[in-house]
C-alpha positions in Angstrom: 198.7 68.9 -11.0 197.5 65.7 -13.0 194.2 64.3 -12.9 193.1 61.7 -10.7 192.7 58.2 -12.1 188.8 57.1 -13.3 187.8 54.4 -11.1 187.1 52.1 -14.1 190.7 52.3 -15.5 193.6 50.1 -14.8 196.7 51.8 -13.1 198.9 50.4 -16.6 196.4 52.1 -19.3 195.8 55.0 -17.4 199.3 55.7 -16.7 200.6 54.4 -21.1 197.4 57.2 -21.8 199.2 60.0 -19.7 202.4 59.4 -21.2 201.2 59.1 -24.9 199.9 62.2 -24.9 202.7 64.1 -23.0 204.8 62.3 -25.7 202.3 63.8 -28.6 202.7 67.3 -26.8 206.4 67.2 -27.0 207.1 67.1 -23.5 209.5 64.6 -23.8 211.8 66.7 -26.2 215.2 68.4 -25.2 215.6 66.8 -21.9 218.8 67.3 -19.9 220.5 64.0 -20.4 218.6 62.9 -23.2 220.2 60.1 -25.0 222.9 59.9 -22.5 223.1 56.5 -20.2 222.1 56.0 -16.7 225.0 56.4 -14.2 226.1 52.7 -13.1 226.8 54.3 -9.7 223.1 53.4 -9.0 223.8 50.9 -6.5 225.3 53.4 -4.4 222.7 55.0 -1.9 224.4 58.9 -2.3 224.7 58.6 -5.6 222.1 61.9 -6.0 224.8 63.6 -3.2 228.3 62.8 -4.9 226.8 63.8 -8.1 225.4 66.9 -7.0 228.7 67.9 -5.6 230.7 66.6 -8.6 228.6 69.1 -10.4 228.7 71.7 -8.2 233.0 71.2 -8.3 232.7 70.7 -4.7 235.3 67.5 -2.7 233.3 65.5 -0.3 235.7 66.4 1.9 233.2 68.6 3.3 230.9 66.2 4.8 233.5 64.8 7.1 233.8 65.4 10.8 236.8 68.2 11.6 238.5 65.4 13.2 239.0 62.9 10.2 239.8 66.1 8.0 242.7 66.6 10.1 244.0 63.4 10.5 243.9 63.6 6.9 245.6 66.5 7.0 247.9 65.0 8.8 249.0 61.9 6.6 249.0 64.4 3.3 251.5 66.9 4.8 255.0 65.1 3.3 253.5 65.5 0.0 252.2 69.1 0.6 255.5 70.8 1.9 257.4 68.3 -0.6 257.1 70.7 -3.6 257.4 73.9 -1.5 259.8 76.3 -2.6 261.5 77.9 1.1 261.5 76.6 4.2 259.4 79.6 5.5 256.5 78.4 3.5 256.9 75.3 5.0 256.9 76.2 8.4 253.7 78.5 7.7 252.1 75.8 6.7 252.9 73.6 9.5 252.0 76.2 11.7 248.4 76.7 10.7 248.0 72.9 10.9 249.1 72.6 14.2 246.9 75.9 15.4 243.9 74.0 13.6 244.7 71.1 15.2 244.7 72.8 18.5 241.9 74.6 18.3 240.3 71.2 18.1 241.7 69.6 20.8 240.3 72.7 22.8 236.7 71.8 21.5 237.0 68.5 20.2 233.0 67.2 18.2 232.4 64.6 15.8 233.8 61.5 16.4 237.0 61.6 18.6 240.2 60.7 16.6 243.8 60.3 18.0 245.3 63.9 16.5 248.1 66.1 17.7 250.2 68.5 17.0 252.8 67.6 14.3 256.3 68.2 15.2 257.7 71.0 12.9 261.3 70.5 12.9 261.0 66.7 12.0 259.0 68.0 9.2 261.6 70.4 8.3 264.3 67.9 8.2 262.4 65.9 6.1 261.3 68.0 3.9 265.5 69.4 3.2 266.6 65.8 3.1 263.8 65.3 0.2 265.4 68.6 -1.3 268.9 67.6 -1.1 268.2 63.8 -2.5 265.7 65.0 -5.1 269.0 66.3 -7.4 271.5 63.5 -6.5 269.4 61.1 -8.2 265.8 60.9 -9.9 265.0 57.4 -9.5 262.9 56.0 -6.8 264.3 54.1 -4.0 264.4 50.5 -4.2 264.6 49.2 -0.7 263.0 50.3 2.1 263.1 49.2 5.5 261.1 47.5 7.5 258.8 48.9 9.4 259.4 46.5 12.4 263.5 47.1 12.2 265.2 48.9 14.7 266.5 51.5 12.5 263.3 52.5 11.6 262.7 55.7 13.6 259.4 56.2 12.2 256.2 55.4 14.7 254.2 51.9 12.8 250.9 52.5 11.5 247.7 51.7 13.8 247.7 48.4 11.6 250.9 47.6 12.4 250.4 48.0 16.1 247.4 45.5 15.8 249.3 43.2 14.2 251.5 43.0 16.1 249.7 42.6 19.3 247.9 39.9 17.8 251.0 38.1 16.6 252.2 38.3 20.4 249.2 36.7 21.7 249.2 34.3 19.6 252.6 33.0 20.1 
């Protein structure tokens, strides 16, 4: 424990007196993060938590509510079954996603978030159409359709919707 200040001292000299000597005692010496700069990510109030997990080689992914984690779930699935070798791992897959997801929707905490079950045959039929276009031809598509046409059988994104609905009022 350090000693307390003497009432005649200033808080600066006592404090420069403390430190010289710590310095002349070689406290100072082999430091973790000597010589190294100060993280600019100062500004950010969990700076202390995302490094300790970045250390740790831990994604922040646990700190979210079950909800969000499956809605992100969710929206990283096409990419997740795209590199899947059988359609049986694919399914699998699918299927413990949808038994998370239910066993949410039985006891749903944390914020509530829209989520349900994701429908395994469209899935499925995406992820063979990905398979059979993959070897036709290796470049990106070019065009893609709008999201408000009516051959777009895809649901539009919560943004979309608001959009929209705006644009109507407006009008």
């Amino acid at each position: 424990m350090t000693e307390r200040k003497p009432l005649g001292v200033t808080f600066e000299s006592w404090i420069d007196k403390q430190i010289r000597e710590a310095t002349e005692r070689g406290e100072f010496e082999n430091l973790r993060g000597a010589g190294k700069p100060i993280p600019s990510s100062v500004d950010d109030e969990n700076w202390w938590l995302k490094g300790y997990l970045r250390g740790e080689g831990v994604r922040a992914d646990g700190l979210l509510p079950p909800s969000l984690i499956l809605r992100r779930d969710i929206e990283e699935l096409p990419e997740l079954v795209r590199n899947m070798a059988s359609e049986r791992e694919v399914r699998e897959t699918i299927s413990e996603l949808n038994q998370r997801i239910v066993d949410w929707l039985r006891m749903p905490h944390g914020p509530y978030v829209r989520v349900g079950p994701v429908n395994t045959e469209e899935v499925v039929a995406q992820w063979r159409s990905d398979r059979t276009a993959a070897p036709r031809s290796k470049q990106p598509k070019t065009t893609t359709p709008s999201p408000h046409s009516a051959s777009s059988a895809a649901e539009p994104t919560w943004w979309q919707r608001i959009t929209r609905r705006r644009s109507t009022r407006q009008a």
